[in-house]
N, C-alpha and C positions, 0 to 999 in steps of 0.2 A: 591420265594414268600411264602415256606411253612413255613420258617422260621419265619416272624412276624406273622403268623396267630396263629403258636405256642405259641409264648411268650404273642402276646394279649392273649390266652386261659390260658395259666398258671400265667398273670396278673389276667384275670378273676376270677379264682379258688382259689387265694389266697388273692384277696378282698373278696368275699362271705365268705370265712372259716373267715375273720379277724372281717367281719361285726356281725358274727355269736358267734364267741368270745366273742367281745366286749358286745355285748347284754345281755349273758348269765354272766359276771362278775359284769355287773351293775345290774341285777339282783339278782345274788349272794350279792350282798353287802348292796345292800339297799332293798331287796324287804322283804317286809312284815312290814319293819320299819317305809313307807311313804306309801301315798295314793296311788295307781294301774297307776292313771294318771300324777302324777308325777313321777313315775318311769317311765312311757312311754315315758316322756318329758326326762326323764336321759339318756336314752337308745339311745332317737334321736338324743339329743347333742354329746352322744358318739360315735355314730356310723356316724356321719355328721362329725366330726372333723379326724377318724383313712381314711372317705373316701377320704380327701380334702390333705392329708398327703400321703397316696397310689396314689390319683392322682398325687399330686407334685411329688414323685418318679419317675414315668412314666414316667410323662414330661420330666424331667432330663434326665431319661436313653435315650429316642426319641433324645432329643437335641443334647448333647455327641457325639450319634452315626453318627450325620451331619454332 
């Protein structure tokens, strides 16, 4: 059982570093060029799409392993 609790946690850790990424690059790119709250709105989209792509993975690698 210590096995999946690992890999949930190292799923975990490499969602937040991706979400953390992402954020900071659409930042990077567009901030100061758009209004604060449109960047916010950038940042949600981006980081709601790299999480729904990280979930899909998951689900994959779960499924496979059945």
């Amino acid at each position: 059982m210590k096995v999946p609790a690992r890999e949930a946690l190292v799923y975990l850790v490499v969602s937040m570093s991706s979400m953390f990424l992402t954020a900071y690059t659409v930042h990077m790119l567009v901030g100061g060029l758009i209004p604060p709250e449109q960047e916010y709105r950038y940042m949600g989209m981006a980081c709601a799409t790299v999480a729904s792509v990280i979930g899909l993975m998951a689900w994959d690698v779960i499924r496979r392993r059945k």
